[in-house]
C-alpha positions in Angstrom: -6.5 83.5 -11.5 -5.6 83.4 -7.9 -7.3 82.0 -4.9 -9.1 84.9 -3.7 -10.5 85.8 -7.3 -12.2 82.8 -7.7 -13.8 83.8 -3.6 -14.8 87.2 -4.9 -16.5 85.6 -7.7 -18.5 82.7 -5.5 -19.5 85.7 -3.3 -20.8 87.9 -5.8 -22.2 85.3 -7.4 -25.1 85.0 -3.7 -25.1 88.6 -4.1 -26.8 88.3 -7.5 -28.7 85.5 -6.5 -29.9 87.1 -3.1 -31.2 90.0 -5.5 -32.8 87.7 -7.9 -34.8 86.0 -5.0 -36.2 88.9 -3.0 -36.7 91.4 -5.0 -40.2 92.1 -6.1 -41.8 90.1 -3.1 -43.8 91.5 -0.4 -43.8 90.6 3.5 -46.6 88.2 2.9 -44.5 86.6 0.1 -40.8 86.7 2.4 -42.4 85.5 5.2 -44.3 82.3 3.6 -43.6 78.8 4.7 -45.2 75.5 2.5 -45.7 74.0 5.8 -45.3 74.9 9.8 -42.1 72.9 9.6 -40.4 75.0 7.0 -38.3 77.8 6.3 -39.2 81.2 4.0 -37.6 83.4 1.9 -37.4 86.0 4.7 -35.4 83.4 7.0 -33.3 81.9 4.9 -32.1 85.2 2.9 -31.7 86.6 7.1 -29.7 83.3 8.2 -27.0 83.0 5.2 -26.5 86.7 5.5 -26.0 86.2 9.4 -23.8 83.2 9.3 -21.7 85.0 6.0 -21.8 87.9 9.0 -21.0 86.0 11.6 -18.1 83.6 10.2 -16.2 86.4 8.2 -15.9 88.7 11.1 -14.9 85.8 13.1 -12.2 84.5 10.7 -11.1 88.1 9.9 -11.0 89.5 13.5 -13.7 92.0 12.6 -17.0 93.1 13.9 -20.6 91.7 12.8 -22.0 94.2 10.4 -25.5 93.2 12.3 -24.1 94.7 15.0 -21.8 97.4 14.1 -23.7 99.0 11.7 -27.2 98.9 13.6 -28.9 96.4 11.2 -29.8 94.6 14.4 -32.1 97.1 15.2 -33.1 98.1 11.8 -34.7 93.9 11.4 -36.1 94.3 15.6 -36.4 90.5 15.8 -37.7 89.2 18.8 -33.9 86.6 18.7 -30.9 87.1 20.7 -28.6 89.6 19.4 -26.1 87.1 17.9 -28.4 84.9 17.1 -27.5 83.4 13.3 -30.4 80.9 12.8 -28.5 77.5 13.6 -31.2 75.4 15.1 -34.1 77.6 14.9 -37.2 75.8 15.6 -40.7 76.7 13.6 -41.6 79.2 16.4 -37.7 80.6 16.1 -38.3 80.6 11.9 -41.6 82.5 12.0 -40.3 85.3 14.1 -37.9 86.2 11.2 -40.6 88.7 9.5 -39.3 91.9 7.4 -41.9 94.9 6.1 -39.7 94.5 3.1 -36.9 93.0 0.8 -34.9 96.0 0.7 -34.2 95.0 4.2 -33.1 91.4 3.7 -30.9 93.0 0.3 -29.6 96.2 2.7 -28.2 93.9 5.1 -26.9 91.4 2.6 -24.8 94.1 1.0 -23.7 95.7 3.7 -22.4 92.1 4.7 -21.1 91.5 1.0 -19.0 94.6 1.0 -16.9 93.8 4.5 -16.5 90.5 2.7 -14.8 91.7 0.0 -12.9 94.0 1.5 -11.5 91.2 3.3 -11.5 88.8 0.8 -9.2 91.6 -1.5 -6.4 91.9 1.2 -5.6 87.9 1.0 -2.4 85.9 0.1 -2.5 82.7 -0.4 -0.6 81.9 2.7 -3.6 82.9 4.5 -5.5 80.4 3.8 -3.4 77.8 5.5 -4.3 80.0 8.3 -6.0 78.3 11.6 -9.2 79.9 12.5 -11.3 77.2 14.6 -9.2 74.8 16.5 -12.8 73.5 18.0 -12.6 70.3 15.0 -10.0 67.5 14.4 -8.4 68.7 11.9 -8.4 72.2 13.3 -10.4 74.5 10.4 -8.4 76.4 8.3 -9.3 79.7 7.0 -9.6 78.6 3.4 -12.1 75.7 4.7 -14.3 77.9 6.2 -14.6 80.0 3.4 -15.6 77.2 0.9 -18.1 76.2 4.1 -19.8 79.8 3.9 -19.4 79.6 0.0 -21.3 76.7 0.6 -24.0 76.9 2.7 -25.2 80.2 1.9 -25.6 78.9 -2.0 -27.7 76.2 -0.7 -30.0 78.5 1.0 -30.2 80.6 -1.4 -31.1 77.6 -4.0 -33.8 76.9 -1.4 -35.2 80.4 -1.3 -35.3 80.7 -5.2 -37.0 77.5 -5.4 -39.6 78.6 -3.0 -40.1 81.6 -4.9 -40.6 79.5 -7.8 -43.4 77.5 -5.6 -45.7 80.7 -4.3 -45.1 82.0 -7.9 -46.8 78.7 -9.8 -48.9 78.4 -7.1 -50.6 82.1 -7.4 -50.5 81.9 -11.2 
């Protein structure tokens, strides 16, 4: 099994689990929060999507499927365009509301599939590749691979246990 096998796999692996979270639940359900100082399912499904968005396109030299494909628009979030979710505040996290989860999955796949697309065209030799000299060692684009592996599995792990909270806590 090569390299970028074993990436396609971890990807479609949040793509399943994205699914598995939001579908089923309604805006009122998304866009719940246990407490003013936490996240829902809404923003976290919205920011590992965004930073999966944002970090491919930057590592591949392509464009953000938020904006080149008008998802932007389709969410109308009162954010900056680029905005990915790194150090929202409450207020910031609130204002990540969706009429549906058909939006949140839309977006993830449309996100998913520019991915893979990239993810199919690697060699192993471009992993060694440099892609963020901003960090001592300089990041290459293996690294940040594994990082967005990474972090979008943990906010997805957060989002299905939320759903597992407002789930006991209707029954």
């Amino acid at each position: 099994m090569h390299a970028k096998d074993i990436l396609i796999d971890g990807f479609g692996r949040i793509r399943e689990e994205v699914h598995a979270t939001v579908e089923g639940l309604g805006p009122d359900e998304l866009s719940a929060r246990p407490s003013p100082d936490t996240n829902s399912i809404a923003w976290l499904v919205w920011h590992l999507t965004r930073v999966q968005d944002d970090h491919m396109a930057d590592a591949f030299g392509l464009d953000q499927v938020w904006l080149s494909q008008g998802w932007e628009k389709r969410f109308g979030l009162d954010l900056p365009r680029r905005d990915t979710g790194y150090g929202h505040s409450p207020v910031k996290v609130a204002r990540v509301r969706v009429d549906s989860g058909e939006l949140l999955t839309g977006y993830y796949d449309a996100v998913h599939e520019q991915s893979l697309d990239a993810l199919r065209g690697l060699a192993a030799k471009d992993l060694e590749r440099v892609v963020d000299e901003r960090w001592d060692p300089p990041v290459t684009l293996g690294v940040r691979l594994v990082s967005v592996l990474s972090d979008d599995l943990q906010h997805i792990g957060q989002a299905a246990y939320l759903r597992g909270l407002l789930q006991s806590a209707a029954a």
